[in-house]
N, C-alpha and C positions, 0 to 999 in steps of 0.2 A: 298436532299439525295435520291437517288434511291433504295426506298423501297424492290424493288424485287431482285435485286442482295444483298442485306442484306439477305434478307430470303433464297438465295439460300448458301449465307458462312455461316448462324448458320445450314444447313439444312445438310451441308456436316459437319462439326465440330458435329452436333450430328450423325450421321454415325458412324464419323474416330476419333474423337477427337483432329483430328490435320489435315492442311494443309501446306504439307512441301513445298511445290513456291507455291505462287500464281501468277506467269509467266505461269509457265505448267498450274495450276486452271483454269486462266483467258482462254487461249489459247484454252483447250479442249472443256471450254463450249462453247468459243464465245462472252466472252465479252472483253470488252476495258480494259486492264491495267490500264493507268491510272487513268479511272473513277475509276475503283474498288478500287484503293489507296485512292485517292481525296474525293471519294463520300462517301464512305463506310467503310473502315478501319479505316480510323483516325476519323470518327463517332465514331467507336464501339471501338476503345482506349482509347478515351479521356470518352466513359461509363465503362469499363473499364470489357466491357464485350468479349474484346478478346486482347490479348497480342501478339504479332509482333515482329521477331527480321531481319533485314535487312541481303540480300544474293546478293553477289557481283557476277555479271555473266561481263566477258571480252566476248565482241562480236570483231569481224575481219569483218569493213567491205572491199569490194569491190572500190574503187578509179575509176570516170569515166574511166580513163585511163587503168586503169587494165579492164576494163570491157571490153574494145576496145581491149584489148589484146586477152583475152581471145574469143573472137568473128572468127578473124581475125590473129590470132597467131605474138606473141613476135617478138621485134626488131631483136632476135637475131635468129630466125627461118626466119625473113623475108631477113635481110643482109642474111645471108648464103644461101638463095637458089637464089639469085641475083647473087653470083658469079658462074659462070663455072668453068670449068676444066682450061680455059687459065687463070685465078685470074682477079682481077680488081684491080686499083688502089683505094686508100681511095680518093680520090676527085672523082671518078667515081661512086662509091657507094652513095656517100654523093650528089651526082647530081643527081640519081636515087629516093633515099629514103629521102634525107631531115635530117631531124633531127632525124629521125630513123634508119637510117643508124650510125648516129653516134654513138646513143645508143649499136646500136647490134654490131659493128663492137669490141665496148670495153668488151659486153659482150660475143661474139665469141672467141677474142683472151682468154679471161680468161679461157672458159669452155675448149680450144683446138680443138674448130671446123676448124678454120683458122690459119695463120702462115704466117710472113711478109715478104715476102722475102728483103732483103738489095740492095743489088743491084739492081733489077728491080723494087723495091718500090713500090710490088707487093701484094695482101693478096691472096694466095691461100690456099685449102679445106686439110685439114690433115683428117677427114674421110670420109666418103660414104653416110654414113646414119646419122642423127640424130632425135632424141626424142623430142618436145618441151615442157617441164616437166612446164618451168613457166606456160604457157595460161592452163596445165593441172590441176594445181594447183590453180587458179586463178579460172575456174570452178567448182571445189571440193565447194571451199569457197564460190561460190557464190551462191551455193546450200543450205549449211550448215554454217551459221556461227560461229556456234557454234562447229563444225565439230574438233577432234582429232584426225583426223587421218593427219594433217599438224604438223612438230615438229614444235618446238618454233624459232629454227635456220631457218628453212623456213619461217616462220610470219616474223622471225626479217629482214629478207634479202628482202622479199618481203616490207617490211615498209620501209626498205630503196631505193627503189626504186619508192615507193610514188604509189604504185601499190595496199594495203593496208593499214586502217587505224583501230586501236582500240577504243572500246568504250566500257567505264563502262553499263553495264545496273543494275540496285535495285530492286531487288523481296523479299520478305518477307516471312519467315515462321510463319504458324499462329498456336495458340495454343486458348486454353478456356481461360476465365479470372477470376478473382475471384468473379465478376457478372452476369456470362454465364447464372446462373440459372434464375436471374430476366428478361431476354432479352422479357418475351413474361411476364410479370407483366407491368402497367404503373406508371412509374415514374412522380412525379409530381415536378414539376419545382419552384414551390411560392405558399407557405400556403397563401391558400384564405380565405373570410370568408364566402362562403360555409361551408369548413373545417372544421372551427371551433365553427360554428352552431350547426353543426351535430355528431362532435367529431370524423369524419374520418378520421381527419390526426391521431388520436392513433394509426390506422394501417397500414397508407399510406409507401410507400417506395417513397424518396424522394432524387433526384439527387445530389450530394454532390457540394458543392461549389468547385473550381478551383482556390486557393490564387495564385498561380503561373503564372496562365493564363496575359496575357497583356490587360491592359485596352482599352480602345477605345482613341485613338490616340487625342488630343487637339491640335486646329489651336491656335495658338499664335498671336501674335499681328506681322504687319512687317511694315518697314520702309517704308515708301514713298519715292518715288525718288528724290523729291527736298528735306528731307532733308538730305539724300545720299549726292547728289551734295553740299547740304547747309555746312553740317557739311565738306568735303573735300576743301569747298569754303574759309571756318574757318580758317582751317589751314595754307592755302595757304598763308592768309592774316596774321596771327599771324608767318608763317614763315619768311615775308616779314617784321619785326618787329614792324606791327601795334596795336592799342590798342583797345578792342571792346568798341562802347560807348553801356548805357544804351536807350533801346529802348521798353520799358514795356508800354510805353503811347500813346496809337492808337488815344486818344483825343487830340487835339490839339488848340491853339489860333491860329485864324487867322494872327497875329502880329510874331510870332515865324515862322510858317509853310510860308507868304508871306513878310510881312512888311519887316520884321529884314533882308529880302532878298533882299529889294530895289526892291521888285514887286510891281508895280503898283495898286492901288482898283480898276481902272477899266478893270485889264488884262480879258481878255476872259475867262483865266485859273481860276476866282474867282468866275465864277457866275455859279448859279444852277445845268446849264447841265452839268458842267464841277467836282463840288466839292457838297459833302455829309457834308450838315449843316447841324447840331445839333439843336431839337427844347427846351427840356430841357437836363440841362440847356442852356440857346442860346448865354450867357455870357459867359465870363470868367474874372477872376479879374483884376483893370491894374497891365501891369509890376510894378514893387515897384522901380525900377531904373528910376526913373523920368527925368534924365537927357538924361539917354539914349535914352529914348521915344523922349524926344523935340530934340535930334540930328537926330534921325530916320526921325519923323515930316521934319523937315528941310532941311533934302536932298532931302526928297521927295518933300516938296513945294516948296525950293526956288533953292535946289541947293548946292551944298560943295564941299570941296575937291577937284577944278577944276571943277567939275560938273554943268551942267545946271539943274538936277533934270529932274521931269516930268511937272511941274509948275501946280498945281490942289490944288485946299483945303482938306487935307490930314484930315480923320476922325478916334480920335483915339476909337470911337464909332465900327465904319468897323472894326478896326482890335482885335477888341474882340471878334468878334463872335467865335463860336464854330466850328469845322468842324473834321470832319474824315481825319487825316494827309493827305496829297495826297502823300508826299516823306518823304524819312526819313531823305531830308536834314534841315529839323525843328530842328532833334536833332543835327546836325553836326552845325547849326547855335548857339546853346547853347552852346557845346561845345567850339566854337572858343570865345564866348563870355565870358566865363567861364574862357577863357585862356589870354584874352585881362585885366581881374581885379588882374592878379597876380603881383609882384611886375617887376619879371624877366622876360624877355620872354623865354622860352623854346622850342624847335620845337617839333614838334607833327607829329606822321602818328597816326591815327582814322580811324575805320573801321564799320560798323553795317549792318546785314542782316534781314530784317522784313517785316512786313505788310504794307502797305500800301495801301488806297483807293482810286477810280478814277469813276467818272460818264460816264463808257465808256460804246458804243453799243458792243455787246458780237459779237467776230467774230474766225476765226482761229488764228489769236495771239494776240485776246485783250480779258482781262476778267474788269470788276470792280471793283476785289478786287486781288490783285496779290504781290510778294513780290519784295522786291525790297533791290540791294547789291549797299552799298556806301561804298567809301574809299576815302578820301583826306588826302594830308601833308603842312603843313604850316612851311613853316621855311624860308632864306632868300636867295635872289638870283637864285629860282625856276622859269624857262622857260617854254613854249609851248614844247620844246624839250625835258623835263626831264615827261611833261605830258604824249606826246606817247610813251617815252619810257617805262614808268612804265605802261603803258596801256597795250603795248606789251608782255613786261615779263607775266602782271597779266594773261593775255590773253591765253599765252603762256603754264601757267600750269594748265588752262584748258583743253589743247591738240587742242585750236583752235590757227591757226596761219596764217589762211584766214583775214586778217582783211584790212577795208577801212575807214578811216575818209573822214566826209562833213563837211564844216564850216557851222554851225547855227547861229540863235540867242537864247541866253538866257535872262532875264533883269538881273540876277546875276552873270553871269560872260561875258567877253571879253578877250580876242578870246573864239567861244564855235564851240564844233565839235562833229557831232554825228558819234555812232560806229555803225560797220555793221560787221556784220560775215555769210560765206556762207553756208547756208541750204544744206546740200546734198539730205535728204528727200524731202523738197519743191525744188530744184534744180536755188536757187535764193540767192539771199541775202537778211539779217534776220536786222534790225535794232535790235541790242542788246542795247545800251547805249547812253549815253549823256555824254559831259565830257567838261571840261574849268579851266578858271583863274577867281576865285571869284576876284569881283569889288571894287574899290577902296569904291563905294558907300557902301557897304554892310561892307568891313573891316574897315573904318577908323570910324564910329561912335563908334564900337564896344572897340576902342582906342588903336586896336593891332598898334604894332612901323608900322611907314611908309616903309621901305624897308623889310616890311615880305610879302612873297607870301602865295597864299593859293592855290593851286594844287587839282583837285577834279573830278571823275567821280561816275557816278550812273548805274547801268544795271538791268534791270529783273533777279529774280532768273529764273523764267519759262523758259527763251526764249532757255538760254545755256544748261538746260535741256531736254528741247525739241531735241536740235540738238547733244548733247551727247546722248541720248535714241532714234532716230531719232522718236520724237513722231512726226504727224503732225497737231495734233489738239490742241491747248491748251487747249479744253474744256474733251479732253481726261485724261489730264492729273491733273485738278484740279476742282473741282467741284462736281455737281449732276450727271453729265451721267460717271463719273471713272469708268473701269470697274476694281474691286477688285482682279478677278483669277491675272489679266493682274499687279496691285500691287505686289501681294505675285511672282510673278514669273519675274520682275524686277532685273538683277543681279545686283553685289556692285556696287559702283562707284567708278573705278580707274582712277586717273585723274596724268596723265603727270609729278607729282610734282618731281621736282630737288632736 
């Protein structure tokens, strides 16, 4: 608050007892209007040591164009001394002046400087002399803006010719306030215990509270972008008439998360670098479906189902260990097993978006801990065809429709093909997902009917986020270095859905 222009409004209020503008106030002294509002008034109102009521001033400004006018004189003073005595055609004029010609040539005919002749299609001069009242008027105004000595029929014509423009301007009349008197007493803000040490606050004068005033604004909580993207992911797949499976269990057996998958003990994918084992506890109980375990066992050692297996001494020791899911197809494995003990078969779409762990080197789109969207359908007579098409579609109401399948391998499913979608930010293509036909190895222990398919992809939550936000780091996006302004200022996620 600027102290001295304070003391020079109580200096003049004790004088006058009133200042009627403080436009004119500001002006004669030389100060800044709006400080004097900003800095100083709404101080000394909200103390309530001066009362203010608002004064509406209409200024007329000047239009560059007017200004040009005025300088150099009107369209319609500059057409009229362009033609002579022998007239000039309007293309002649209009080759001369341009687009100012045009102007004058409408405002001539109206005033009766000119006059069109028909037949020679002529504009010739019907007086001698004329006045050019607008640029005259145009410099009044640009002297005074404030200026009455222009009617309002002049403003209004001149406004329409874009030649003038109006503006409110707010100046305030100021009066004493019912505090004026304490303005040089100090007010004290918060009973201290000084204060009340000494018993000063008995006679202290003391700022009143403000219940009306607005508090200090609270940051709220806001939504991360994945689960933006997560929750529009939801839908998409609940549109699509899938069912979410349960996924609350980030611990997992080794035997669910590999085995029950007809993965190998000694895939690469099992050991150290690759997967987050559990030290306690380092077990897990056996399955209680004993039968099922020695059919698992079985394909893996000898072989079923047409299968050669992998032919190894299968340890159901191995597949107890404990580990941090690596997919969420552990649960989509329960699931279908879940669905293999009912009496009926019933087809299924299953869907689940989570957590998931991975023993990865942290780079631009690998984190260690990142999430991961499954969705498979198991029912009968399901193709490779009916895979990319639903892949498609799902893809689709993402708003990505860039897409490339590679044939892989998986040890779970045959045919398998990975998804690609193109980065516009990295300017490349993005491996988003994995996708196949689970294995006869993996479904026939499980004792679903022989002629059911099981249809199945997996993608990163991250990666479709990244390229719907065109983030390009994924450590930007999830982690220790997120930068939070860059969270809260993330807009919704509107995604493509039909």
């Amino acid at each position: 608050m600027d102290t001295t222009m304070e003391q020079v409004v109580i200096q003049e209020l004790e004088k006058n007892s009133s200042i009627p503008d403080s436009g004119i106030f500001a002006s004669e002294r030389g100060l800044d209007h709006s400080v004097l509002v900003d800095s100083v008034l709404k101080s000394l109102i909200g103390r309530e040591i001066v009362e203010a009521k608002p004064i509406s001033h209409e200024h007329w400004l000047v239009t560059k164009e007017g200004q040009e006018y005025a300088e150099i004189g009107s369209p319609e003073l500059r057409t009229f001394q362009s033609v002579g005595s022998e007239g000039a055609t309007v293309e002649e004029i209009q080759s001369k002046l341009g687009v100012v010609g045009k102007l004058g040539i409408q405002q001539c005919l109206k005033r009766g400087w000119l006059k069109l002749d028909k037949e020679t299609k002529k504009l010739f001069p019907q007086v001698t002399q004329v006045i050019d009242d607008t640029a005259e008027k145009l410099k009044r105004l640009s002297l005074n803006p404030q200026s009455a000595e222009l009617s309002l029929q002049d403003l209004k014509e001149l406004k329409s010719r874009k030649l003038v423009q109006s503006k409110t301007l707010k100046t305030f009349s100021i009066q004493k306030g019912r505090r004026f008197s304490q303005f040089h007493e100090q007010v004290a803000t918060d009973l201290s215990k000084e204060m009340m040490e000494s018993g000063s606050w008995r006679n202290a004068s003391f700022k009143e509270y403000n219940f009306e005033a607005s508090g200090k604004p609270l940051i709220g909580g806001f939504l991360h972008p994945l689960m933006k993207v997560r929750e529009q992911i939801r839908y998409i797949f609940l549109g699509m008439g899938f069912e979410e499976m349960p996924t609350n269990q980030y611990v997992e057996s080794s035997f669910w998360n590999f085995d029950a998958l007809f993965q190998p003990q000694q895939h690469p994918a099992r050991d150290a670098h690759d997967t987050f084992f559990l030290s306690d506890p380092a077990f897990s109980k056996p399955c209680k479906d004993r039968e099922y375990v020695h059919r698992v066992c079985k394909v893996h050692q000898q072989g079923a189902y047409g299968s050669l297996g992998y032919r190894y001494p299968w340890s159901e020791m191995e597949s107890q260990k404990n580990i941090l899911r690596t997919h969420t197809t552990a649960i989509s494995t329960k699931m279908l097993y879940h669905l293999a003990q009912k009496e009926h078969f019933v087809p299924k779409k299953y869907f689940s978006i989570d957590r998931v762990f991975r023993n990865e080197n942290l780079d631009a789109t690998h984190l260690a801990e990142f999430h991961q969207i499954e969705g498979l359908i198991a029912d009968r007579n399901l193709t490779i065809g009916d895979l990319k098409g639903v892949i498609h579609y799902f893809f689709s109401q993402l708003g990505m429709s860039q897409l490339k399948f590679k044939p892989t391998y998986n040890p779970y499913t045959e045919p398998s093909m990975e998804i690609f979608a193109f980065h516009e930010g990295l300017g490349k293509w993005v491996e988003v997902g994995n996708s196949g036909v689970f294995r006869p190895e993996m479904l026939l222990p499980m004792k679903l009917p022989e002629d059911v398919t099981v249809i199945a992809w997996g993608l990163s939550l991250e990666r479709p986020t990244m390229i719907l936000y065109g983030v390009r780091n994924i450590r930007e996006l999830f982690g220790h270095k997120v930068d939070m302004e860059a969270i809260q200022s993330y807009p919704l996620c509107r995604l493509g859905i039909e």
